[in-house]
DRENDO-1510 file (C-alpha; in Angstrom, 1 decimal, always signed):
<recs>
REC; n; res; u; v; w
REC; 1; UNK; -10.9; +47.3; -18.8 .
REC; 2; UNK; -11.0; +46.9; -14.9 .
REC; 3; UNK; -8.0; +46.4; -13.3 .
REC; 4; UNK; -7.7; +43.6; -11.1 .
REC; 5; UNK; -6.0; +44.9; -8.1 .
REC; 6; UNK; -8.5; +47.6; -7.9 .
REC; 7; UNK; -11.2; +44.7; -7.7 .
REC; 8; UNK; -9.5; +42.9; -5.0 .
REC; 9; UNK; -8.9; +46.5; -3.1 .
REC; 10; UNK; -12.9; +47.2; -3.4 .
REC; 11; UNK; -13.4; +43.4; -2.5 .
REC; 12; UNK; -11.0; +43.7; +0.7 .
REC; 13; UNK; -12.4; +46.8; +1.6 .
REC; 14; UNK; -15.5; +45.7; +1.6 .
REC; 15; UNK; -15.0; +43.1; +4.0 .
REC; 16; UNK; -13.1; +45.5; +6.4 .
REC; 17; UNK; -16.1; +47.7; +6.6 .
REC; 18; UNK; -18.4; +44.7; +7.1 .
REC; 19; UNK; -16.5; +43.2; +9.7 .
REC; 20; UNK; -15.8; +46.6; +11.7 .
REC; 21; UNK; -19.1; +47.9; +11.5 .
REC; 22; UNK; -20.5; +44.0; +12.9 .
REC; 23; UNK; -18.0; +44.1; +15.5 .
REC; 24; UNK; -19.3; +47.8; +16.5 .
REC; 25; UNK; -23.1; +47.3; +16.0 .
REC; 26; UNK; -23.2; +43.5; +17.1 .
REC; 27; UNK; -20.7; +42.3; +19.2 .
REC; 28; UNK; -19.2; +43.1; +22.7 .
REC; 29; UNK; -15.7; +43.2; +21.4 .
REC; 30; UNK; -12.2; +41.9; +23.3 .
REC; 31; UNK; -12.3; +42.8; +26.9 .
REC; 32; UNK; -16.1; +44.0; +26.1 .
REC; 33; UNK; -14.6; +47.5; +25.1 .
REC; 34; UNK; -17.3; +47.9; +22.5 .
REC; 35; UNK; -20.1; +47.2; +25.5 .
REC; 36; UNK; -18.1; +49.9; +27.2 .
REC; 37; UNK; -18.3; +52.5; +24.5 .
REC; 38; UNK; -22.0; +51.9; +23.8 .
REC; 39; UNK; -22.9; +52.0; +27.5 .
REC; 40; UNK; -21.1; +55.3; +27.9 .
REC; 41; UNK; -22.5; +56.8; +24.7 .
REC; 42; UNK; -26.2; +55.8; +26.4 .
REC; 43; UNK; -29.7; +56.1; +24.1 .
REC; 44; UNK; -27.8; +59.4; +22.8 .
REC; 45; UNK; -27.7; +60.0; +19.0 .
REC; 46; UNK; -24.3; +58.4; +18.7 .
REC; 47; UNK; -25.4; +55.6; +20.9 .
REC; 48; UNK; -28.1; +54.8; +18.8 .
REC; 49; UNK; -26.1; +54.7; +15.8 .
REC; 50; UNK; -23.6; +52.1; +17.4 .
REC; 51; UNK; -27.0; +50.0; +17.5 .
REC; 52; UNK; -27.5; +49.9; +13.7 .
REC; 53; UNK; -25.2; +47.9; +11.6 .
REC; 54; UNK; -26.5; +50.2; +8.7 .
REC; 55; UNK; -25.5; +53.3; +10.1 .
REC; 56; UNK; -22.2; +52.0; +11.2 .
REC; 57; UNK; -21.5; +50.4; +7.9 .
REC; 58; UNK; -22.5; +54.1; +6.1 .
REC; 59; UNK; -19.6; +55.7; +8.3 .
REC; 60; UNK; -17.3; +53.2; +8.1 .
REC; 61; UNK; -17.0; +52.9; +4.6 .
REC; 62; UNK; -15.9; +56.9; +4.6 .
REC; 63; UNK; -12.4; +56.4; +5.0 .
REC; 64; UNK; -11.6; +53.6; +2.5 .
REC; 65; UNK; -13.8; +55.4; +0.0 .
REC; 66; UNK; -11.4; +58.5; +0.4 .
REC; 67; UNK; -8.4; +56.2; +0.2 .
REC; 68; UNK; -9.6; +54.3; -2.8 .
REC; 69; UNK; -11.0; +57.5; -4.6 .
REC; 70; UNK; -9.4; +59.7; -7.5 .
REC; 71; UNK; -12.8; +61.8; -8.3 .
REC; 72; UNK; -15.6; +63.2; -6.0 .
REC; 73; UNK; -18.2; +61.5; -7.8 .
REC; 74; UNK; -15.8; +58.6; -7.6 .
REC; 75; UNK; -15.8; +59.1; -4.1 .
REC; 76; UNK; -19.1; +59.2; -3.5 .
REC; 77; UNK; -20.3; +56.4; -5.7 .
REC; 78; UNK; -17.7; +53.9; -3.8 .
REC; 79; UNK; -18.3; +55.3; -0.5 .
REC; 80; UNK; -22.4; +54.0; -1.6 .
REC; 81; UNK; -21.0; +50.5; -3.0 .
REC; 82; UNK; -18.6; +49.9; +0.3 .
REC; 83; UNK; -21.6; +50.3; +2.7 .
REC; 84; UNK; -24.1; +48.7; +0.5 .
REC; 85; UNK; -21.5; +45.4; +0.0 .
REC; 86; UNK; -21.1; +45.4; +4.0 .
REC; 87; UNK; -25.2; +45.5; +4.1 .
REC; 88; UNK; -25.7; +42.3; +1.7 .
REC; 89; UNK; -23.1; +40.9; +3.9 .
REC; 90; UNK; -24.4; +41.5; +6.7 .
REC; 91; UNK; -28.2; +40.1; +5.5 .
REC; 92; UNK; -26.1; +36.9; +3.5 .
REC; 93; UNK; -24.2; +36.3; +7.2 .
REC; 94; UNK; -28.0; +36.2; +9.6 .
REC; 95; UNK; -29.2; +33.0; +8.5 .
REC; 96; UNK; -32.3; +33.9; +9.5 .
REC; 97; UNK; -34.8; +31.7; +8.6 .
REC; 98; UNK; -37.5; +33.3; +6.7 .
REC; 99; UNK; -39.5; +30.6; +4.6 .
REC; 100; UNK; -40.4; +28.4; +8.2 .
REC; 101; UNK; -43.1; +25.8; +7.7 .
REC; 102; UNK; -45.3; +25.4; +10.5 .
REC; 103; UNK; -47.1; +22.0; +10.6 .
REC; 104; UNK; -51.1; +22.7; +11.3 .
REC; 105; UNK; -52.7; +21.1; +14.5 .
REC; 106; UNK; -54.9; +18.3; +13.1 .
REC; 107; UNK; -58.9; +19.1; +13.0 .
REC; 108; UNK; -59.4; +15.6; +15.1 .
REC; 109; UNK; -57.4; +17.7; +18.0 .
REC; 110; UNK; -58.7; +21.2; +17.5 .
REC; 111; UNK; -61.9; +19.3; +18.0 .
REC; 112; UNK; -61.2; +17.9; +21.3 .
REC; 113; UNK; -60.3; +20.8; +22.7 .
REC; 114; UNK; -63.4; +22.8; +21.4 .
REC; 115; UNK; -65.9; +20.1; +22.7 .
REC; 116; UNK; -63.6; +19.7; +25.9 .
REC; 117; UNK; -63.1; +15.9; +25.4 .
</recs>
């Protein structure tokens, strides 16, 4: 049986490592600190990684896996389910809209503007 605290611990986490890794890779942060950082870390390696809210999300969720963890395959398998939670939150929190419908122009138009009418 799962034990409910532990749920609500992964669940809590989860949310911790999906709003850090937003406010890192998305946001300019209070007083614009995090614009700060990632214009001094430049097109580097590191400053590349504070660009992708999947990179930040894997390193992140390193610390509350080792906190939550009693095993290394333990480790590793919530270190996985922290960053991948913080991904489908991230996708879940875009509102992007995928499905758009464009309306077609109508034929009488298209044909006025071919024939120049």
């Amino acid at each position: 049986m799962i034990n409910v605290n532990y749920v609500w611990c992964f669940a809590l986490c989860a949310l911790a490592v999906w709003r850090v890794a937003h406010l890192l890779a998305g946001e300019n942060g209070p007083w614009d600190l995090v614009r700060r950082l990632r214009a001094t870390l430049g097109y580097g390696m590191l400053g590349r990684m504070m660009d992708c809210f999947y990179c930040m999300s894997f390193l992140i969720a390193l610390p509350p896996a080792i906190w939550m963890s009693n095993s290394w395959i333990g480790f590793f398998i919530q270190w996985m389910a922290l960053s991948a939670m913080a991904c489908l939150l991230e996708m879940a929190s875009q509102r992007k809209q995928m499905h758009v419908r464009v309306k077609p122009v109508s034929t009488s138009y298209l044909n006025k503007v071919i024939n120049g009418v």
